[in-house]
C-alpha positions in Angstrom: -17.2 10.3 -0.3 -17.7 12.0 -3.6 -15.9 10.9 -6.7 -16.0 13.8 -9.3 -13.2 13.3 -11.0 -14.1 9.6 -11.6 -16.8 10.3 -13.5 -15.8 10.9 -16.8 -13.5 7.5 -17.1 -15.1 4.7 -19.5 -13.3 1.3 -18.3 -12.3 -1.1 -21.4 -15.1 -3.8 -20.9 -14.2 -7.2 -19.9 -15.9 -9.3 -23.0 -13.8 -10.3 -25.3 -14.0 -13.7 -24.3 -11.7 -16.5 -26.4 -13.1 -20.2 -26.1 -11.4 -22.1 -23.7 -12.4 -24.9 -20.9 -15.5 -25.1 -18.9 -13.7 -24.5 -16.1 -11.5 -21.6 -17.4 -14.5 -20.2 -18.8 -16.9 -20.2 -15.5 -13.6 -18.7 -13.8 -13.3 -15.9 -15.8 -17.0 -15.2 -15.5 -16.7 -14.9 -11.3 -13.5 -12.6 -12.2 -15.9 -10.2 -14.8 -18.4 -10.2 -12.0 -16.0 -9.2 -9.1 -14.5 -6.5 -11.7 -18.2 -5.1 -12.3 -19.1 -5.0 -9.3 -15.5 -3.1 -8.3 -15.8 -0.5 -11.1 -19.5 0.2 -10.0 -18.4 0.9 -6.5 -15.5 2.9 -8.2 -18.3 5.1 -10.2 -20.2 5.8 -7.1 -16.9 6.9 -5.0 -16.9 3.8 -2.6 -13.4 3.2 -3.3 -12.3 1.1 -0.4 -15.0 -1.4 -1.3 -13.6 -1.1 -4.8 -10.3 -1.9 -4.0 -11.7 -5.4 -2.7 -13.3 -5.9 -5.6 -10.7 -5.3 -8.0 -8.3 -7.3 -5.7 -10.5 -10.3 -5.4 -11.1 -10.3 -8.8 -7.6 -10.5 -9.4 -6.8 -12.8 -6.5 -9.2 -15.4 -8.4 -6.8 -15.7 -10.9 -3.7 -15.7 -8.7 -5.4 -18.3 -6.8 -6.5 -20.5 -9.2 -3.7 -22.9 -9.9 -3.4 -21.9 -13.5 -0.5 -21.3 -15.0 -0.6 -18.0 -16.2 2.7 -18.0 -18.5 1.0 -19.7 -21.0 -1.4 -18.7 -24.1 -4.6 -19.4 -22.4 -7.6 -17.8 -22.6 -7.1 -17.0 -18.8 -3.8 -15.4 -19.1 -5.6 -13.1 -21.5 -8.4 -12.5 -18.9 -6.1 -11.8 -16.1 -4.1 -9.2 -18.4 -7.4 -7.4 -19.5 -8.2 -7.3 -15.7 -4.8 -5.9 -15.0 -4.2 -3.6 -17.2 -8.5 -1.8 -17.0 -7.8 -1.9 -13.2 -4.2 0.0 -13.5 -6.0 2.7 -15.8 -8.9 3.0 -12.7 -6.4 3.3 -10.2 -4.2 5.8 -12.0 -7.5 8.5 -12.2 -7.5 7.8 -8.4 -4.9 9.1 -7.5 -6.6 12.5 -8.2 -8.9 11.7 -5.0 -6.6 9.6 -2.8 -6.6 5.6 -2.6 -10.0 5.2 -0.4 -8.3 5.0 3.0 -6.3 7.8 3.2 -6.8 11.7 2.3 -6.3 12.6 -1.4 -2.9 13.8 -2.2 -2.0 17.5 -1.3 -0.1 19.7 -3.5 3.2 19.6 -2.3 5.5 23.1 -1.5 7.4 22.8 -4.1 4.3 22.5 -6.4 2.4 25.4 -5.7 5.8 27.5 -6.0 6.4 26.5 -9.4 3.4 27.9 -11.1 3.2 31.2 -8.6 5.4 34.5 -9.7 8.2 35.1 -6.7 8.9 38.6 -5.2 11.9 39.6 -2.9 10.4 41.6 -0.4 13.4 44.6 0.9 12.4 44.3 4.5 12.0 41.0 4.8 14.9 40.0 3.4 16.9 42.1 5.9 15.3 40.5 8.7 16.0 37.0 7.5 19.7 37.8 7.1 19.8 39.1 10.5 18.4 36.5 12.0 20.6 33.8 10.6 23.4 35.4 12.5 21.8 33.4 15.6 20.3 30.7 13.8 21.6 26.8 14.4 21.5 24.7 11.4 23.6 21.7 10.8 24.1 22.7 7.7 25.0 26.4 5.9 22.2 28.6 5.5 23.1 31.5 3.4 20.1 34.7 2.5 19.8 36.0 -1.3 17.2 36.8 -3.4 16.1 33.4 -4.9 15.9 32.0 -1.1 14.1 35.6 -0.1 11.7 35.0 -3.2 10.6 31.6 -1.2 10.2 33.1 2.0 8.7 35.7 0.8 6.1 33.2 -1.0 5.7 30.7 1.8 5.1 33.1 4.4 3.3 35.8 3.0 1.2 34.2 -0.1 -2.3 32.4 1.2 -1.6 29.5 -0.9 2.1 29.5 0.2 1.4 29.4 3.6 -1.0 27.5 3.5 0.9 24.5 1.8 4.0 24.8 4.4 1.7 24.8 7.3 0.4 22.0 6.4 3.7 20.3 5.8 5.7 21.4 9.1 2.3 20.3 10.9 2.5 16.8 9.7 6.2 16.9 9.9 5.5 16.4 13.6 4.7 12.7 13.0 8.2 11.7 11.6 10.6 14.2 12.9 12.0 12.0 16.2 11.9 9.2 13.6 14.0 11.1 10.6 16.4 12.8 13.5 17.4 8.9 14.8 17.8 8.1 11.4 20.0 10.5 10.1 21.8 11.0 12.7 22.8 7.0 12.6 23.7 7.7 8.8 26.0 10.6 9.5 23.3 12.9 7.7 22.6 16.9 8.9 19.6 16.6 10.3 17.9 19.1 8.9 17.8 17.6 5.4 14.9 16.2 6.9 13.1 19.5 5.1 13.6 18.4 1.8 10.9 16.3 2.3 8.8 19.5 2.1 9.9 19.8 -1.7 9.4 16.0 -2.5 6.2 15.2 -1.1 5.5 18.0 1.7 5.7 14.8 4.5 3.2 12.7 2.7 4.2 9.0 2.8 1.6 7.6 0.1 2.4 11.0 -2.4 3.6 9.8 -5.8 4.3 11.3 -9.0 1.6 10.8 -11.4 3.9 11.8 -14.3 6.9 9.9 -13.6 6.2 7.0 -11.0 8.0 8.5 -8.5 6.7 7.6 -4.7 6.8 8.0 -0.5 7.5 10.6 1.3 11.4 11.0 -0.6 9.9 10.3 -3.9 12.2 7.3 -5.1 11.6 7.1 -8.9 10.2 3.2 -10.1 13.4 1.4 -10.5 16.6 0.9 -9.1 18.1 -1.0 -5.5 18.4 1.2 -2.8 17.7 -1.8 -0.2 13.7 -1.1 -0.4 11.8 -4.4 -0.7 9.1 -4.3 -3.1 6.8 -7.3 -4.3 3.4 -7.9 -4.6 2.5 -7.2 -1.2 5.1 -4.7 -0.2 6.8 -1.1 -1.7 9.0 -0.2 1.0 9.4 3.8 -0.4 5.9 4.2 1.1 7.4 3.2 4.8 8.4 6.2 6.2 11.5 5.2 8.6 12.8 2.6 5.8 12.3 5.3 3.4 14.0 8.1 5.6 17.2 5.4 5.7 17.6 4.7 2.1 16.9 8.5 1.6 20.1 8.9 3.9 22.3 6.7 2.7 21.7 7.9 -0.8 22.0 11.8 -0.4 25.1 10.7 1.5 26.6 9.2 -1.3 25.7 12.6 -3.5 27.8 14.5 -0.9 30.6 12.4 -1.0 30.5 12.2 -5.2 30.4 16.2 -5.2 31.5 17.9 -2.2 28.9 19.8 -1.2 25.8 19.8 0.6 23.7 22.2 -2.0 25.4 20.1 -5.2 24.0 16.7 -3.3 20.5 18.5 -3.5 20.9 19.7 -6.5 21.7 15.9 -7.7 18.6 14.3 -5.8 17.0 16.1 -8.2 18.1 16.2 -11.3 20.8 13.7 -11.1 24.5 13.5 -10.2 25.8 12.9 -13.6 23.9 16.0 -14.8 25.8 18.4 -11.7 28.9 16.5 -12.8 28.9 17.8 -16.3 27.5 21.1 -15.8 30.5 21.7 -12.9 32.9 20.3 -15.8 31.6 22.8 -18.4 31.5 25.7 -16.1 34.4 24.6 -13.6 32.8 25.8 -10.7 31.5 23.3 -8.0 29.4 25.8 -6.6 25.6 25.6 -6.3 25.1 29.1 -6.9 27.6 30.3 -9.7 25.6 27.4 -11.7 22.3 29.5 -10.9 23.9 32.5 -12.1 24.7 31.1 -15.0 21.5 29.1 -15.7 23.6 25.7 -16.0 20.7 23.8 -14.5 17.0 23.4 -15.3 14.4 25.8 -13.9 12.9 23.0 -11.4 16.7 22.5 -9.9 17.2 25.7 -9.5 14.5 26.1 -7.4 14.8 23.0 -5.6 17.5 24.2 -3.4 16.1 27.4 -2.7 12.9 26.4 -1.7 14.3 23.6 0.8 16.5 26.3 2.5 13.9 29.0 2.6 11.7 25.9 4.4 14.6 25.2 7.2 15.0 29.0 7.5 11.1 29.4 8.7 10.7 26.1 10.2 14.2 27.0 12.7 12.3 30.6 13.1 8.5 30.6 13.3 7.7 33.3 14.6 9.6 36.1 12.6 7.5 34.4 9.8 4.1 34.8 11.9 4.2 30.5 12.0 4.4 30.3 15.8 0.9 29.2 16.1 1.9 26.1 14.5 1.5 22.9 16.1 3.0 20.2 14.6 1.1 16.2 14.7 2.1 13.7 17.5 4.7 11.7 16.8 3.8 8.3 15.4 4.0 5.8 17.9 3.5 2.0 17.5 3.4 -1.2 18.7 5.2 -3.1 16.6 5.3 -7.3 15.4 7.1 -9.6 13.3 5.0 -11.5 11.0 6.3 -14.3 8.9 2.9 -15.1 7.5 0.0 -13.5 5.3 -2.3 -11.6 7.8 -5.6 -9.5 7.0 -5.8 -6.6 8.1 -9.2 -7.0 8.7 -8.4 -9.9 11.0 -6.2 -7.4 12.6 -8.9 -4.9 13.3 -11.0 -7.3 14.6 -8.0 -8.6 17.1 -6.8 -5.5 18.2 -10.2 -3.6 18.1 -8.7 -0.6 16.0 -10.2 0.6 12.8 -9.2 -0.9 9.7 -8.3 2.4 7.9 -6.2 3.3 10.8 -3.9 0.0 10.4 -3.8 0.9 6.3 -2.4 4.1 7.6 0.1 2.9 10.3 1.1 0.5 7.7 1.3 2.5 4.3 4.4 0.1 2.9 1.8 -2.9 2.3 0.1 -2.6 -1.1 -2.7 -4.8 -0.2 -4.9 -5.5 2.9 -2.4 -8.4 3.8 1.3 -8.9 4.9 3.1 -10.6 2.7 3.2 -14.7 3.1 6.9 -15.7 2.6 9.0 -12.7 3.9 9.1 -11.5 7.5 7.0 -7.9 7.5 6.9 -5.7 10.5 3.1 -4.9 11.2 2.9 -1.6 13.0 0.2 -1.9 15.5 -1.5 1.4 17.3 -0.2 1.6 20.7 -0.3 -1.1 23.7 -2.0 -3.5 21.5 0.9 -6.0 20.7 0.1 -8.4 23.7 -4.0 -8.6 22.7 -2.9 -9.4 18.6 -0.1 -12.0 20.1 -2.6 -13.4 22.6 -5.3 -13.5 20.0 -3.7 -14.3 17.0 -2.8 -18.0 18.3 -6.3 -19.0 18.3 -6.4 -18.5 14.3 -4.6 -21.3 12.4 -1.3 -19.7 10.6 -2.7 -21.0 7.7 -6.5 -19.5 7.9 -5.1 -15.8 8.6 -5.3 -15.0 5.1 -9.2 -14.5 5.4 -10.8 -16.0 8.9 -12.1 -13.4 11.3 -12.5 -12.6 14.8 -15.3 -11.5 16.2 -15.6 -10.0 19.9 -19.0 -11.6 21.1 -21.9 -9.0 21.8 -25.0 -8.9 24.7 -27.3 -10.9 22.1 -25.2 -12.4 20.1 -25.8 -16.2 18.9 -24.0 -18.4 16.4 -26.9 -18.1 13.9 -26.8 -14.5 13.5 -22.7 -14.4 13.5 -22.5 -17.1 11.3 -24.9 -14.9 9.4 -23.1 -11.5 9.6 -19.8 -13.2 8.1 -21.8 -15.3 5.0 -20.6 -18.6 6.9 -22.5 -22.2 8.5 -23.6 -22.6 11.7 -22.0 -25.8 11.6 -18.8 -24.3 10.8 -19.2 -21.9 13.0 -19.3 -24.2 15.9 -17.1 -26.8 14.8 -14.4 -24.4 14.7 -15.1 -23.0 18.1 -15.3 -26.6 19.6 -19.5 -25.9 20.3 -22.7 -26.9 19.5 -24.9 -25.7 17.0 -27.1 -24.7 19.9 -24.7 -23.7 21.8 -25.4 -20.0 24.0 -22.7 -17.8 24.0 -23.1 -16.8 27.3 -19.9 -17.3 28.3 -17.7 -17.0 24.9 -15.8 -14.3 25.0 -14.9 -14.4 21.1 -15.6 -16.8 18.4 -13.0 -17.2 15.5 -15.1 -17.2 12.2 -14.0 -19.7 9.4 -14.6 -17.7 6.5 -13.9 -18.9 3.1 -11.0 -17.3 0.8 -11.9 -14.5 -0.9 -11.1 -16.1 -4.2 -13.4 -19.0 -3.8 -16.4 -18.9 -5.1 -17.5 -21.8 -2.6 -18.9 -19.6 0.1 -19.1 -22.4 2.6 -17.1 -25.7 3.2 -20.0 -27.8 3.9 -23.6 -28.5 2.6 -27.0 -29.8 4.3 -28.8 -31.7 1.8 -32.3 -31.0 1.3 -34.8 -33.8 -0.1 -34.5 -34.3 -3.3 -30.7 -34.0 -3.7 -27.9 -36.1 -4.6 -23.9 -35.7 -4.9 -25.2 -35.0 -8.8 -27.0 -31.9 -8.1 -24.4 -30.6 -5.1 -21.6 -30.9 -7.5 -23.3 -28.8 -9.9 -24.5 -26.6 -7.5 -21.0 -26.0 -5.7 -18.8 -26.2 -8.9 -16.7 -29.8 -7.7 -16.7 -33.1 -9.1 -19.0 -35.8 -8.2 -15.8 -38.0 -7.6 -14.3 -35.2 -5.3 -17.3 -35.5 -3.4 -17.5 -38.9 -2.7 -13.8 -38.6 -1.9 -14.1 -36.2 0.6 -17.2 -37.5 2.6 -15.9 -41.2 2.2 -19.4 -42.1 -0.2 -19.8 -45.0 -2.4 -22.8 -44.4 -3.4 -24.5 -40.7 -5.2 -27.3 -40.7 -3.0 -28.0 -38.4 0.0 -30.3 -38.2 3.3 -32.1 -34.8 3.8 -30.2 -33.2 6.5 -27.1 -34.6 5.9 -24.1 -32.8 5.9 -21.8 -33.0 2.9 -18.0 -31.4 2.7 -18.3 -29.4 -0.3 -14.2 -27.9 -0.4 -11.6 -30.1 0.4 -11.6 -31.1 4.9 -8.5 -30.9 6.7 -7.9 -30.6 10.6 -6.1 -27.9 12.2 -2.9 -28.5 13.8 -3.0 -28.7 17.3 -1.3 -25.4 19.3 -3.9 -23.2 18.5 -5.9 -22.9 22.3 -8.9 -22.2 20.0 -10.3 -23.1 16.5 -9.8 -26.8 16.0 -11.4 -27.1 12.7 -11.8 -29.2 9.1 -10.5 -26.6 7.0 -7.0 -25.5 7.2 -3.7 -27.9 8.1 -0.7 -25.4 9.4 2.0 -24.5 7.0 -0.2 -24.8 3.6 -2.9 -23.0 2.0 -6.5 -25.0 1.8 -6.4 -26.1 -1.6 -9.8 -26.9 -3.4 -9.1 -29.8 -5.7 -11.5 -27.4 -8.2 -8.2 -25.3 -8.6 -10.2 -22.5 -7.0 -7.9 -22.0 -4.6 -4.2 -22.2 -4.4 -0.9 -21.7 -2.2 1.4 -18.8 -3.3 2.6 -21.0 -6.0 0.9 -19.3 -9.0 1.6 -15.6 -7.4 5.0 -16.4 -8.0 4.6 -18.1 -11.3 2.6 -15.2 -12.7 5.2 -12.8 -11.4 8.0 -14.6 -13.4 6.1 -13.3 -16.5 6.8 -9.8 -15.7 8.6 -8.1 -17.9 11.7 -6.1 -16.3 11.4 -2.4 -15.5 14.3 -0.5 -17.7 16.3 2.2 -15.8 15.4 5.7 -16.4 18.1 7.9 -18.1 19.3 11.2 -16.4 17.1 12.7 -18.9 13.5 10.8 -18.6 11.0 13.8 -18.3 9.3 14.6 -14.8 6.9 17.5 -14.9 9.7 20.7 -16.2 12.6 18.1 -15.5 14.0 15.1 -14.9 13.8 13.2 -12.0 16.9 11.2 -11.5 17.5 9.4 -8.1 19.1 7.4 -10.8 18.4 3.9 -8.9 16.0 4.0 -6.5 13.2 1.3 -5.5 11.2 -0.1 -7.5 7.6 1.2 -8.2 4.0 1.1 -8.3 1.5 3.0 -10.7 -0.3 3.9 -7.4 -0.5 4.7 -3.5 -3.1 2.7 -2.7 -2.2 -1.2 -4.1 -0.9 -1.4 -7.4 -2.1 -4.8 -9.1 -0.1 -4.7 -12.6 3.1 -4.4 -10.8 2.4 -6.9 -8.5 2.8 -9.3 -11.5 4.5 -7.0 -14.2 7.6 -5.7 -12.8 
């Protein structure tokens, strides 16, 4: 992947360092070295390896037990980090978030910067053939909905834009029919997608925060959760649903399918006033008498000259069209904070493939204390449920699976995943000699991501003593001797030394008894290098609250009302400020 448009950025460098603790200070050094090496990635276009940069760089702090409401020198660092990652994340949007294809020009956008014609003849033929056309909701033929047709058949770039959209449509259509048809909603408002986000779930609105596939603006309740793991306006279904309910309220405020349109857009207390000034409730005698903004008055049009080619392809030359597979899942309940790369490994799917079946989750996790619905690609529900219970609830925030290959042997596993041998086997209930032979998986006990402690256990060497391995390892010499039961500083070469807090695994897991995870809490390092969800939720109550957006706030030619929809996030991909900002 190339990255041109990332080029010119300068990120704000991370030094201004204020004196604080030893510990605060060699923390904030391991979070300026996992931001470095994120915005080096970033430079050369390796985005997704970016991204888990920048979010273990963050997760160091989230992790660390400190509290981050106060004046500290690492509340400073964490909002330096925030706010330069934001910024990086903002530019790429111009390229797309690293797992999924950058973000198309919607419809709607290419129509506002081309000049429409009304072509005679085809105009004719599109009134015609509405005489036999079934909508569930009017369709009427003039010469602002001619312009559009005229454009999005006939124009290359046109075209080109609504074939793309009516071909990805394919994806959610079965989905958006069940849904609003259950809310009492025509079904073919499903096309107004095409002018929001031209059936892109991850679009959103550089200019005014808007996101998902109905472009929700970054505020408001519409019954979308959004926290630091989830934004539910990126879920397509949940998104489709509060989409519903909300352009069925419009409706019943105004009357009028083409007024509730006209409101998505620009807002219902700005159709309100402009029917009181006028005293017509009628979509078009406001268009005749340019009552409404440019953008809103081409809203409408463009949506209907959409359903009016998508309900008749092949007067429009379209019938070549072949719209996407509808998305089918598997899907499960978690309760519990999940990688997604533990996921792939499980289920033996591609890791951007789960980002993309799950676009709601704003980082490579479900969230740990809400119940999240993890889509799954098909017929793979039994194999994660199966293999899922051999990974301690409380390790599947970073352990991994791994499927054991012809030639495989602990060493060089243990190797590939930057973990012991001993560890390795001890969590697998084997020797460290064991052959794997007849293993058909091994469950790796990787370390957190926000620990610098790569390992949980140390052979000492000659030479050593609990002195040295506590420098070494960044612990205490008294934690030491606390956690391997010592009296005494001294050590015997080759013997092996717990260097993070042990704890056993509950039993119920059919695989991976081990010393470093109890069920139903985090492994916590008595360092403070690694914490439950405790100071997520601490730094979170700092955030300051998102204001609502007047009727008026500025999106591209217009406003942008949706007046309370979800919340936001400055990006598609994971948004880290308003993880902890909102």
């Amino acid at each position: 992947m190339t990255a041109p448009a990332l080029a010119p950025l300068q990120p704000k460098p991370l030094t201004q360092k204020t004196p604080g603790s030893n510990s605060d200070q060699k923390l904030i050094d391991q979070v300026e070295h996992a931001y470095s090496s994120g915005v080096r990635n970033y430079r050369n276009g390796n985005l997704p390896q970016a991204r888990l940069d920048f979010d273990r760089a963050v997760d160091m702090m989230l992790y660390s037990g400190a509290d981050l409401n106060t004046e500290s020198p690492l509340s400073a660092e964490f909002e330096r980090v925030v706010d330069a990652v934001n910024a990086l994340e903002m530019d790429a949007l111009k390229i797309g978030n690293g797992f999924t294809p950058p973000q198309e020009a919607t419809p709607a956008d290419v129509a506002s910067e081309a000049t429409l014609t009304v072509d005679p003849n085809l105009k004719a033929k599109a009134q015609a053939e509405l005489a036999t056309t079934v909508s569930d909701i009017p369709l009427v033929m003039n010469d602002p909905i001619a312009g559009f047709v005229n454009f999005f058949s006939n124009s290359p770039r046109g075209r080109a834009t609504l074939t793309h959209s009516l071909t990805r449509v394919g994806r959610y259509k079965a989905m958006a029919d069940r849904v609003l048809t259950e809310e009492g909603v025509p079904r073919d408002l499903i096309f107004q997608a095409v002018a929001e986000s031209g059936f892109q779930p991850l679009a959103v609105n550089a200019h005014s925060g808007a996101g998902g596939m109905w472009q929700f603006m970054p505020h408001g309740d519409y019954g979308l959760v959004r926290n630091g793991y989830v934004d539910e306006r990126f879920d397509p279904e949940k998104s489709t649903r509060a989409y519903a309910r909300y352009i069925k309220l419009l409706y019943n405020q105004l009357g009028d399918w083409y007024l509730a349109m006209a409101a998505y857009d620009w807002g219902a207390g700005n159709v309100q006033r402009a029917v009181q000034r006028t005293g017509y409730a009628d979509f078009w005698q406001l268009y005749r008498r340019n009552n409404m903004p440019t953008e809103t008055k081409n809203y409408v049009p463009e949506i209907l000259a959409a359903i009016i080619i998508a309900r008749n392809p092949a007067q429009y030359g379209m019938d070549s069209i072949t719209p996407d597979p509808a998305l089918i899942t598997d899907d499960v309940n978690t309760d519990y904070a999940v990688d997604l790369r533990l996921v792939s490994d499980i289920v033996e799917a591609p890791l951007q493939e789960l980002v993309a079946l799950n676009p709601s989750l704003l980082r490579l996790s479900t969230p740990p204390d809400m119940s999240y619905v993890l889509h799954l690609p098909p017929g793979t529900a039994k194999l994660f449920a199966e293999r899922i219970a051999e990974v301690p609830e409380s390790n599947r925030r970073y352990w991994r699976y791994h499927k054991v290959m012809p030639g495989d042997s602990l060493e060089a596993v243990a190797k590939s995943y930057h973990v012991t041998v001993g560890d390795l086997a001890a969590t697998n209930q084997l020797t460290e000699r064991a052959a794997l032979n007849n293993v058909e998986a091994l469950v790796v006990p990787a370390a957190p991501i926000a620990e610098p402690v790569r390992t949980t256990s140390y052979v000492a060497h000659k030479g050593d003593s609990l002195v040295t391995v506590s420098d070494r390892f960044g612990v205490t010499v008294e934690q030491l001797k606390r956690w391997n039961h010592l009296r005494s500083t001294r050590t015997e070469p080759g013997q092996r030394i717990h260097v993070a807090e042990p704890a056993r695994v509950s039993a119920g897991a059919s695989r991976g008894r081990s010393r470093h995870g109890k069920r139903g809490r985090s492994v916590v390092s008595e360092t403070g290098q690694y914490n439950t969800s405790t100071a997520r939720k601490s730094a979170a109550r700092k955030s300051k609250p998102t204001s609502r957006k007047s009727e008026h706030a500025t999106n591209k030619k217009t406003t942008k009302d949706k007046s309370n929809p979800a919340p936001s996030r400055k990006s598609a991909n994971r948004n880290t400020a308003r993880r902890i900002k909102k």
